[in-house]
C-alpha positions as CSV (number, residue, x, y, z in Angstrom):
1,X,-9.4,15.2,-105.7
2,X,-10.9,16.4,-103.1
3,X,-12.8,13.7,-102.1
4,X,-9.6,11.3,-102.0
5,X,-8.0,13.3,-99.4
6,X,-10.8,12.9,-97.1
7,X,-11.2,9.1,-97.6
8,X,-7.3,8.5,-96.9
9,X,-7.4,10.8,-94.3
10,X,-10.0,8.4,-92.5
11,X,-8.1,5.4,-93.1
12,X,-4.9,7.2,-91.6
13,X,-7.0,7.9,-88.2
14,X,-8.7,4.7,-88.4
15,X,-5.4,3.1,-88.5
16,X,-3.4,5.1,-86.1
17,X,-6.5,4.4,-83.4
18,X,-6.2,0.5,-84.0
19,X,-2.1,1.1,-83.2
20,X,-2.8,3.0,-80.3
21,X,-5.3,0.1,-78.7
22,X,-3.0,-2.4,-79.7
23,X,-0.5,-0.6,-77.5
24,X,-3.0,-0.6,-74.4
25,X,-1.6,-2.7,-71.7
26,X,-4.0,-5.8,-71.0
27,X,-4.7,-7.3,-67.8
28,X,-3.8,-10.2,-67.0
29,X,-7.2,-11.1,-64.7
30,X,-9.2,-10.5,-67.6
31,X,-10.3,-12.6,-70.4
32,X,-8.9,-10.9,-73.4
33,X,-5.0,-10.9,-72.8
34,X,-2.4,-12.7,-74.5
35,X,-1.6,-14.8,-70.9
36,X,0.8,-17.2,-70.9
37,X,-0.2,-20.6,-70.8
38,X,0.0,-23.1,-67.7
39,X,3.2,-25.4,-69.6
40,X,4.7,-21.8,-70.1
41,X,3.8,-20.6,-66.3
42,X,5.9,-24.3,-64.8
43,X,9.1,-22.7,-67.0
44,X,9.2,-19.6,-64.5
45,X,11.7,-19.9,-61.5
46,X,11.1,-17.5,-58.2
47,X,13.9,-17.2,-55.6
48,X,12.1,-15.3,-52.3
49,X,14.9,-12.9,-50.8
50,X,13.8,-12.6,-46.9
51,X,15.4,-9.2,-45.7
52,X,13.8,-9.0,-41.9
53,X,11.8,-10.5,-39.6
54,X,9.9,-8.6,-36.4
55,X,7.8,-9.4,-33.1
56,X,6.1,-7.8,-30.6
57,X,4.1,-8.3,-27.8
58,X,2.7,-6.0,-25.5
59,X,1.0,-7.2,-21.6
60,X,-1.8,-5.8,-19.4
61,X,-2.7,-7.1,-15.9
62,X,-5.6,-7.4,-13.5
63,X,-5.3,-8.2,-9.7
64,X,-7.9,-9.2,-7.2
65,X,-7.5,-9.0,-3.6
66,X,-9.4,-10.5,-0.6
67,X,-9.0,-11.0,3.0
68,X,-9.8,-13.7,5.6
69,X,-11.7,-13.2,7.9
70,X,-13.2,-9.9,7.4
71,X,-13.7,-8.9,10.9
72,X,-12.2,-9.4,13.9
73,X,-13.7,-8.6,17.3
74,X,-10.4,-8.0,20.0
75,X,-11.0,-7.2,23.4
76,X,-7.8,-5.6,25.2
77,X,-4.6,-7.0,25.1
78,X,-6.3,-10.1,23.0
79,X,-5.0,-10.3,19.5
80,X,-6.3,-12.1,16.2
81,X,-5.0,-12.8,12.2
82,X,-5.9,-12.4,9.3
83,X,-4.1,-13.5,5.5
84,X,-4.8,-11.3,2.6
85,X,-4.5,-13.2,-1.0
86,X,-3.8,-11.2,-4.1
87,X,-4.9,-12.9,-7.6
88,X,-2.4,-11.3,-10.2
89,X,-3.5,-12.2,-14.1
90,X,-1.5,-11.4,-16.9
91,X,-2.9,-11.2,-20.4
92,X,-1.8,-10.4,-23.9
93,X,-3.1,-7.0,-25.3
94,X,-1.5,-6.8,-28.6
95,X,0.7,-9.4,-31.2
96,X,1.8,-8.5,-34.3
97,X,4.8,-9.6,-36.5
98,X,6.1,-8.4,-39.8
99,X,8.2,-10.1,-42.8
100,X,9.9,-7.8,-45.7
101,X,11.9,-9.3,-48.7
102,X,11.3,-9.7,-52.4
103,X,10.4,-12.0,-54.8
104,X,13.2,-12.5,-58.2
105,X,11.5,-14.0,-61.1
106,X,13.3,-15.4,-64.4
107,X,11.9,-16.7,-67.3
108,X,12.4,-18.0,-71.3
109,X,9.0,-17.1,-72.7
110,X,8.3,-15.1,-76.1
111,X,4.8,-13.3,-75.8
112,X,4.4,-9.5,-76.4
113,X,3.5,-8.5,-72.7
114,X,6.2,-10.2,-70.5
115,X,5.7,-7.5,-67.6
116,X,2.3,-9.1,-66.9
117,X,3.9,-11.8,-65.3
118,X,4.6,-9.9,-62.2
119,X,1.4,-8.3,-61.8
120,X,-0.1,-11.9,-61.3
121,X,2.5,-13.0,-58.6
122,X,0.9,-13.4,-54.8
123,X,2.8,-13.6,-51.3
124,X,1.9,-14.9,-48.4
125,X,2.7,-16.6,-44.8
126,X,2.0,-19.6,-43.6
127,X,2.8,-21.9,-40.4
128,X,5.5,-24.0,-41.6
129,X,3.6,-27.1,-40.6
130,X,-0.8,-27.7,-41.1
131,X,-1.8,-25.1,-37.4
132,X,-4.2,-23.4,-39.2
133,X,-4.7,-20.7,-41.6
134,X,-2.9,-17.1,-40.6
135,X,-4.5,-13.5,-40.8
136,X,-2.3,-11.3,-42.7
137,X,-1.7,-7.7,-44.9
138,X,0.0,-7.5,-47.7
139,X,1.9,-5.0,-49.2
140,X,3.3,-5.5,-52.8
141,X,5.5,-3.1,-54.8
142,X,7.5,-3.8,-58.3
143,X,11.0,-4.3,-58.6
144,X,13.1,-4.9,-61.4
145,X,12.7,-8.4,-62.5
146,X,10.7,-9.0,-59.5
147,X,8.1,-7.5,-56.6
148,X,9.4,-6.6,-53.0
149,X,6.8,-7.3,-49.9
150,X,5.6,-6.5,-46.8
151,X,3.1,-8.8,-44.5
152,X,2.2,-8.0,-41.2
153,X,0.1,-11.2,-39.4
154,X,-0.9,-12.2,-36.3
155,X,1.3,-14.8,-35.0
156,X,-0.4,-18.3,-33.9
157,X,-0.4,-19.4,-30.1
158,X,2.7,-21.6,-29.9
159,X,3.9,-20.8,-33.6
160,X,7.3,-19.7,-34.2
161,X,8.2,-21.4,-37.7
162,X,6.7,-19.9,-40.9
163,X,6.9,-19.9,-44.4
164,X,6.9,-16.8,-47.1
165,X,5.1,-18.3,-50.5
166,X,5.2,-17.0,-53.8
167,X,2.0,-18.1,-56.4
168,X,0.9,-17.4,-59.6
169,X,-2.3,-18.2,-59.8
170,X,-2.7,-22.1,-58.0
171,X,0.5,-22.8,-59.1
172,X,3.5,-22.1,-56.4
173,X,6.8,-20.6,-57.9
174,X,8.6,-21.1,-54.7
175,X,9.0,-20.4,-50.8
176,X,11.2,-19.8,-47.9
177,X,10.7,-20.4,-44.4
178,X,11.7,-17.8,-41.2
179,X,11.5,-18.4,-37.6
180,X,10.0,-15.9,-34.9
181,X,12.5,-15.4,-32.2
182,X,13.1,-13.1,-29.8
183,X,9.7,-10.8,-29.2
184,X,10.2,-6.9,-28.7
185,X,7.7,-7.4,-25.2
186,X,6.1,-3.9,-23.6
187,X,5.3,-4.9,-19.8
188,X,6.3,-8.1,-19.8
189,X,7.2,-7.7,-16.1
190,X,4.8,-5.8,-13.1
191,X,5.5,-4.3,-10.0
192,X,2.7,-4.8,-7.4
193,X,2.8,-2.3,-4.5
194,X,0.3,-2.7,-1.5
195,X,-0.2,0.1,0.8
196,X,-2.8,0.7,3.9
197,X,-4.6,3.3,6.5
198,X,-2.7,1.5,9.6
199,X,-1.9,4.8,10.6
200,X,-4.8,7.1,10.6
201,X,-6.1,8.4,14.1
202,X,-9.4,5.9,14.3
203,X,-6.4,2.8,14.4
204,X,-4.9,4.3,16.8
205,X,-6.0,1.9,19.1
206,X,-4.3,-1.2,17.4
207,X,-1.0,-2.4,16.7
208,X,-0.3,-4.2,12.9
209,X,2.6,-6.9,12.8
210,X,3.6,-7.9,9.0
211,X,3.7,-11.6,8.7
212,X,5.5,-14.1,6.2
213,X,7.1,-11.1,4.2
214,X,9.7,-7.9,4.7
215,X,7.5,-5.6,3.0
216,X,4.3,-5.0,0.6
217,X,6.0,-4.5,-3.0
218,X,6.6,-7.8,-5.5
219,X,7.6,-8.1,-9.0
220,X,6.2,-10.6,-11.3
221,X,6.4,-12.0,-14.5
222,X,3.4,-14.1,-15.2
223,X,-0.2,-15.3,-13.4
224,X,1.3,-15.6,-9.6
225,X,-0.9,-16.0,-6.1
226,X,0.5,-13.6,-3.4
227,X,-0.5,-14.4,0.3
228,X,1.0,-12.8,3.6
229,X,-0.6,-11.9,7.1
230,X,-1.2,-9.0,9.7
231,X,-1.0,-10.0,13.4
232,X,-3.9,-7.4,15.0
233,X,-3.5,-6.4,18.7
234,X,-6.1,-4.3,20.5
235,X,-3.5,-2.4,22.8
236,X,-5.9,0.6,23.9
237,X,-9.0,0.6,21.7
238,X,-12.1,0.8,23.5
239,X,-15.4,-1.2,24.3
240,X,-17.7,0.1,21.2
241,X,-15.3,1.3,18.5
242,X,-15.7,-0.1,15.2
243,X,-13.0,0.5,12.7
244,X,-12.2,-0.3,8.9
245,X,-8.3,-1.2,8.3
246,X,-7.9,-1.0,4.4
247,X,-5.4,-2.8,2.3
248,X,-4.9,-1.3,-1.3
249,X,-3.2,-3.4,-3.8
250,X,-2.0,-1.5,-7.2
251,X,-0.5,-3.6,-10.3
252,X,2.0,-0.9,-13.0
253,X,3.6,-2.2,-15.8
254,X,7.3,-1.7,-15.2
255,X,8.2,-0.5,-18.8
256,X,5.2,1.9,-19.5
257,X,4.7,3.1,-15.9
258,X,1.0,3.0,-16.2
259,X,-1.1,1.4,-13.2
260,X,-3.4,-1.5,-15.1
261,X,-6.0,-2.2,-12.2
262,X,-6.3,-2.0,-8.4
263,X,-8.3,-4.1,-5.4
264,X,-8.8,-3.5,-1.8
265,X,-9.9,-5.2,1.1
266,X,-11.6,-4.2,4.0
267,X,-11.6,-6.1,8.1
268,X,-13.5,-4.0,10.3
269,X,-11.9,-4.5,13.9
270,X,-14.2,-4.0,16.8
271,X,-12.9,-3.5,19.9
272,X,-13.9,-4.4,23.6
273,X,-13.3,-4.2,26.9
274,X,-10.8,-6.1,29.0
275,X,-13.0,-8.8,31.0
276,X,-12.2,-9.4,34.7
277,X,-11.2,-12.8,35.9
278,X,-15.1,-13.9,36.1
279,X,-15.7,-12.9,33.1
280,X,-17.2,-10.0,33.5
281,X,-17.0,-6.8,31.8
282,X,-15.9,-4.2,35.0
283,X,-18.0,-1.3,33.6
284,X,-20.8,-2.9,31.3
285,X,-23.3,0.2,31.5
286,X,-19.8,2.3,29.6
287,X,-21.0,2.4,26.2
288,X,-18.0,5.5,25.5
289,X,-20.3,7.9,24.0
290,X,-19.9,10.4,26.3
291,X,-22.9,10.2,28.2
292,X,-24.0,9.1,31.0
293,X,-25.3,5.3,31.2
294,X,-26.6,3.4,34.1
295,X,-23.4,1.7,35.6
296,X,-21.0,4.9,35.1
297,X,-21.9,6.2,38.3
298,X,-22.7,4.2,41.5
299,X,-24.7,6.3,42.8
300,X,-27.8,5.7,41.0
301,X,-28.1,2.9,42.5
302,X,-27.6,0.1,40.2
303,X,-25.4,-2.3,40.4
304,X,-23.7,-3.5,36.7
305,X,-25.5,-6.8,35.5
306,X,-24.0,-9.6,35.7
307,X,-22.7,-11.4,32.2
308,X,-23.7,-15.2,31.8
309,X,-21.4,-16.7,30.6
310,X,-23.5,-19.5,28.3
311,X,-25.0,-15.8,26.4
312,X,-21.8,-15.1,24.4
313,X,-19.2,-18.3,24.7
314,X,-17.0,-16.6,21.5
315,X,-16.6,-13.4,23.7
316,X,-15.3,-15.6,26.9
317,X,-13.5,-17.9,25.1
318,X,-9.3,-17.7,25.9
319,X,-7.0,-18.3,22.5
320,X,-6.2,-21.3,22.6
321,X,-2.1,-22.1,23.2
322,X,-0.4,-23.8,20.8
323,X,3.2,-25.9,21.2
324,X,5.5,-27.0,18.6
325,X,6.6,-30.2,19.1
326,X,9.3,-32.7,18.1
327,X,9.0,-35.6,15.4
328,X,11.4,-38.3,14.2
329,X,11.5,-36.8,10.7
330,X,10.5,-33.1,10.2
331,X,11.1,-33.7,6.6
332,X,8.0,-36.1,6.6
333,X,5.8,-34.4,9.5
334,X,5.7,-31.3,12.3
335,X,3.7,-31.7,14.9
336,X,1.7,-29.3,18.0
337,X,0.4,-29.6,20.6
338,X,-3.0,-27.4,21.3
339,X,-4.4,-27.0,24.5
340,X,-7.7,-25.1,26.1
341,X,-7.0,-22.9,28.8
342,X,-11.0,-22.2,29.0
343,X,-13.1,-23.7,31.9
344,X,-15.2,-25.0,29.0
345,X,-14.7,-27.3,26.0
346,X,-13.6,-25.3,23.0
347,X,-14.4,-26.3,19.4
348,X,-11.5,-25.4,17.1
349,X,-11.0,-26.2,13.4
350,X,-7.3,-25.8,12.0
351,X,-5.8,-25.0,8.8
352,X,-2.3,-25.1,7.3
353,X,-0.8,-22.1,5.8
354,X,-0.8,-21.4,2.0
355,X,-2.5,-24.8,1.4
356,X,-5.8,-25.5,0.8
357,X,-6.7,-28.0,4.1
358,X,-9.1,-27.5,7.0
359,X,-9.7,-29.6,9.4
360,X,-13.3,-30.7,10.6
361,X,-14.4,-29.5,13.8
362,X,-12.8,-30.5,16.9
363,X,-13.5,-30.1,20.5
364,X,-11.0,-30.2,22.9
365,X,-12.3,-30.5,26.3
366,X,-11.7,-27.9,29.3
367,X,-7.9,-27.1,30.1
368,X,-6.7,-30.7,28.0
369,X,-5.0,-30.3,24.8
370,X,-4.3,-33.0,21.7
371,X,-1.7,-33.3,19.2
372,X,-1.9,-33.4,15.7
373,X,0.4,-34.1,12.6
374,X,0.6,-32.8,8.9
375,X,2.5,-33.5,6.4
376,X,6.0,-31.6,5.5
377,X,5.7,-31.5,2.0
378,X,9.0,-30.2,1.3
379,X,8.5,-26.5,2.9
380,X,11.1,-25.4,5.3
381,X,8.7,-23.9,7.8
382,X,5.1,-25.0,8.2
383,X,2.9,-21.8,9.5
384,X,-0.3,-23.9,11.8
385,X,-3.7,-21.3,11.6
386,X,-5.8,-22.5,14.5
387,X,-9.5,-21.1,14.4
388,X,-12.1,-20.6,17.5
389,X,-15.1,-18.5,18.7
390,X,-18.3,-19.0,17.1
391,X,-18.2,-19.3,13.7
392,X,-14.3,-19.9,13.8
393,X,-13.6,-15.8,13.2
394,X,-10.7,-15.6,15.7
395,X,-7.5,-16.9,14.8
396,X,-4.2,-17.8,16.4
397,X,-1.2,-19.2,14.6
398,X,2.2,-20.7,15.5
399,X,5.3,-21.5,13.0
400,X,7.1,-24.7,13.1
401,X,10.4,-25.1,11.2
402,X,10.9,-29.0,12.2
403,X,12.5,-30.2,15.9
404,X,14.3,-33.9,15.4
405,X,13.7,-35.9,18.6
406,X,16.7,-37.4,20.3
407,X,15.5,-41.4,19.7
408,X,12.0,-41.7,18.5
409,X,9.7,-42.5,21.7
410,X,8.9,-46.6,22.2
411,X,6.2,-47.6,24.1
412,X,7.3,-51.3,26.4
413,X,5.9,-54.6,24.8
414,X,4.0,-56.4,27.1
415,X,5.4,-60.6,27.4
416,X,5.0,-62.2,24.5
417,X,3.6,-59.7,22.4
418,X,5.5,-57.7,19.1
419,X,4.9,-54.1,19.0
420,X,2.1,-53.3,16.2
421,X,3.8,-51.3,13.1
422,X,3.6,-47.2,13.8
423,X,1.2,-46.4,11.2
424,X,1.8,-43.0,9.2
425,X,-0.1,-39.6,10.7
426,X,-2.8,-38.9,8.8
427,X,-2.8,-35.2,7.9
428,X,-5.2,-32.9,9.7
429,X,-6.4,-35.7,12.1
430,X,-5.9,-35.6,15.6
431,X,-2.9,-37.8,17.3
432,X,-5.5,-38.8,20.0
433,X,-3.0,-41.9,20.8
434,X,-0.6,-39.2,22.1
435,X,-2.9,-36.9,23.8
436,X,-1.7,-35.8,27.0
437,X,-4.7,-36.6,30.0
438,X,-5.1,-35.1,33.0
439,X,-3.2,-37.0,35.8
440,X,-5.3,-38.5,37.9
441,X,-5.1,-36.9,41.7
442,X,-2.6,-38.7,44.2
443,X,-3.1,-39.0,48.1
444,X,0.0,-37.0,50.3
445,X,2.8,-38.9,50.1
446,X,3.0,-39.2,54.2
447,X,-0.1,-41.4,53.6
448,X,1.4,-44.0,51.3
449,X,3.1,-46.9,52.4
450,X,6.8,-47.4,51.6
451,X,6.0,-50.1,48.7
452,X,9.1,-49.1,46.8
453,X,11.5,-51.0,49.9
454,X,11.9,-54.7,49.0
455,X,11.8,-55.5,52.7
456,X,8.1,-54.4,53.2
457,X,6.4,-57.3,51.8
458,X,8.4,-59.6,53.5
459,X,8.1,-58.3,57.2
460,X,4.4,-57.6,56.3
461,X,4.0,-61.5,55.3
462,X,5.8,-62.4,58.0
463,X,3.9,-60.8,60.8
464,X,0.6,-62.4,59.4
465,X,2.4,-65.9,59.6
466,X,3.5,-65.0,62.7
467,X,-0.1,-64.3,63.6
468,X,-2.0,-66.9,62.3
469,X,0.4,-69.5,63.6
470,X,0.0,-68.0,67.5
471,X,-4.0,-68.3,66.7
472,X,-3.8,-71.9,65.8
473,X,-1.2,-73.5,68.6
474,X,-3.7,-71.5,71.5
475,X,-7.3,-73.5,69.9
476,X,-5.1,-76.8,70.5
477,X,-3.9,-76.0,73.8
478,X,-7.3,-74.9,74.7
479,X,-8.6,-78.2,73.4
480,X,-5.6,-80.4,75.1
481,X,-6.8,-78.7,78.7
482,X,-10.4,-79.7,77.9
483,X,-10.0,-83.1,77.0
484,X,-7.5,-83.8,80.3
């Protein structure tokens, strides 16, 4: 009897263990599930539920700065340029976007483990048309009759239309397509303050003047190229001083506050003394260290050297002056007018503002000038940067915002002739048709005869008529007395 309990008894657990494995989920990736089959799979429908869409973008910048030319040497009263240029670069530090929504599935199919179903549905994004494939996380949680999602991905460049997919296995149950609009942007925008040592003690010497803008702060939006100028007069500075003026340049995001990068510049300014009208420098042997030097006092004896002018042509050399002129149509051309007040020729080269041209070297010979012409180009005001001194490293510059002459000048046909077509001013070349020349020296007027009275020539011709005529009658009344 005994012995039957004990044999039921293990058919009972054997039994109740092959009930409690039966009960065991299966899953679905493995091989031993009772999956539904591919026909049963096309029977499912998915409708994709898209509950929010996000974007966001966050900027950083960089900025470079530089200055032309780097140094300037200014004797007293003289005064030269130079144009700062500031490189502003804006890049993308972070992009990310996020879609949430859920997936509903229904279906018609009769197999034990229906719930598998939704563990073997995917999600994804895609671009809504073939740009590539897109880097994503996804989050998956189950819902009734359904799963609810999160992706985040990185957007592609120039992508705003996507699509939310829902796949079991290779087959697609359905999708839905979104659109990114409207990106949550940190520092989109930047604020670029530029500040400098102008007013320390060792530039005490010089005086700045702020060209082409009101002040030294910009917003920007984007990549941008900021130019402006100082105007650099040495008012009091003396003959050996050698000083830095620094220009600091600072980019901050205007959301976050926080400076991104920085860039200076540096033009060392050395000064010198006023020249005397030959050239010389009144008090050579004056180094202004303090000491004593042969030349501050005249009693040692020596008298100050005197300068050649042929050693150092950059340090005698006068700016040269430059004239705005008048043009038929300032919308199509400025023109000025340049002339040398040195006793020597002077090679210039010139340059027009914010544009990329220079001019080849040019010599214009001793106190003549030329003209040249450039090209309008739609600006309002036309800033002319004239350089000199060796290696071009002083500067002068004159605005021109466009004079219409009264009746465009004509030049007199000679008989016969037409007048040859104007042909249109080349830019950056010298008008050298329209070059003013030196007049050419006149004698007193009190020596002149009176051409300009009609009456002269006629008297004149006369009285050498009147001559010649007397000359002839007394050979034949000399010749009539001889023959009788």
């Amino acid at each position: 009897m005994r012995k039957k309990v004990n044999i039921l008894s293990f058919l009972l657990t054997v039994l109740l263990v092959f009930e409690s494995f039966l009960m065991q989920p299966v899953n679905a990736n493995s091989g031993n599930c009772n999956c539904p089959s591919p026909d049963d799979l096309k029977k499912l429908k998915a409708e994709i539920d898209i509950q929010s869409t996000s974007w966001e973008i966050d900027y950083d910048w960089s900025i470079e700065k530089t200055v032309d030319p780097v140094s300037l040497t200014l004797e007293q009263g003289k005064s030269g340029t130079v144009q700062y240029t500031l490189e502003v670069t804006r890049n993308i530090s972070d992009e990310r976007a996020t879609v949430t929504g859920e997936v509903y599935l229904s279906y018609s199919i009769d197999f034990p483990y229906a719930d598998l179903i939704f563990e073997m549905v995917s999600v994804k994004v895609q671009s809504a048309g073939d740009d590539g494939s897109v880097d994503q996380t996804l989050d998956l949680t189950p819902v009734e009759n359904g799963v609810s999602f999160e992706i985040e991905f990185t957007p592609l460049d120039d992508v705003v239309d996507y699509l939310v997919v829902a796949n079991i296995s290779s087959l697609q149950l359905g999708e839905k397509e979104f659109k990114l609009n409207n990106a949550t942007t940190q520092d989109e925008t930047a604020i670029v303050t530029d500040s400098n040592n102008k007013d320390v003690d060792e530039l005490s010497g010089f005086t700045f003047e702020l060209k082409d803008t009101g002040n030294l702060e910009w917003e920007v939006s984007g990549n941008k190229t900021i130019q402006y100028r100082y105007t650099i007069t040495n008012d009091s500075a003396v003959q050996g001083t050698t000083s830095e003026f620094i220009n600091t340049a600072i980019i901050v995001g205007k959301d976050t506050e926080e400076p991104y990068d920085e860039s200076s510049a540096t033009v060392d300014l050395i000064a010198k003394d006023k020249e005397d009208d030959n050239g010389n420098d009144p008090d050579p042997g004056d180094n202004n260290d303090g000491k004593d030097d042969p030349g501050d006092d005249p009693k040692d004896g020596k008298k100050p050297p005197k300068k050649d002018k042929s050693d150092d042509p950059k340090d005698q050399a006068e700016s040269p002056e430059l004239t705005t002129l008048c043009t038929v149509d300032p919308q199509e051309t400025r023109k000025w007018e340049i002339f040398n007040p040195n006793d020597e020729d002077l090679e210039i080269t010139w340059s027009v503002v914010e544009t990329d041209f220079e001019s080849e070297p040019v010599t214009i010979p001793a106190k003549e000038s030329i003209t040249i012409e450039t090209k309008t180009e739609g600006e309002e005001i036309i800033t002319l940067q004239v350089n000199y001194g060796e290696d071009h490293e002083l500067s002068v510059t004159q605005e021109n915002s466009g004079v219409q002459c009264e009746s465009p000048p004509q030049e007199d046909p000679k008989d016969g002739e037409t007048p040859p077509p104007a042909e249109p001013p080349q830019e950056g070349t010298p008008d050298s048709t329209e070059s003013p020349q030196s007049p050419p020296s006149e004698p007193p007027a009190d020596e002149l005869p009176n051409t300009a009275n009609p009456w002269y020539n006629v008297i004149f011709t006369s009285g050498l008529l009147l001559i010649a005529s007397g000359s002839i009658l007394w050979r034949l009344r000399k010749t009539h007395d001889t023959s009788v």
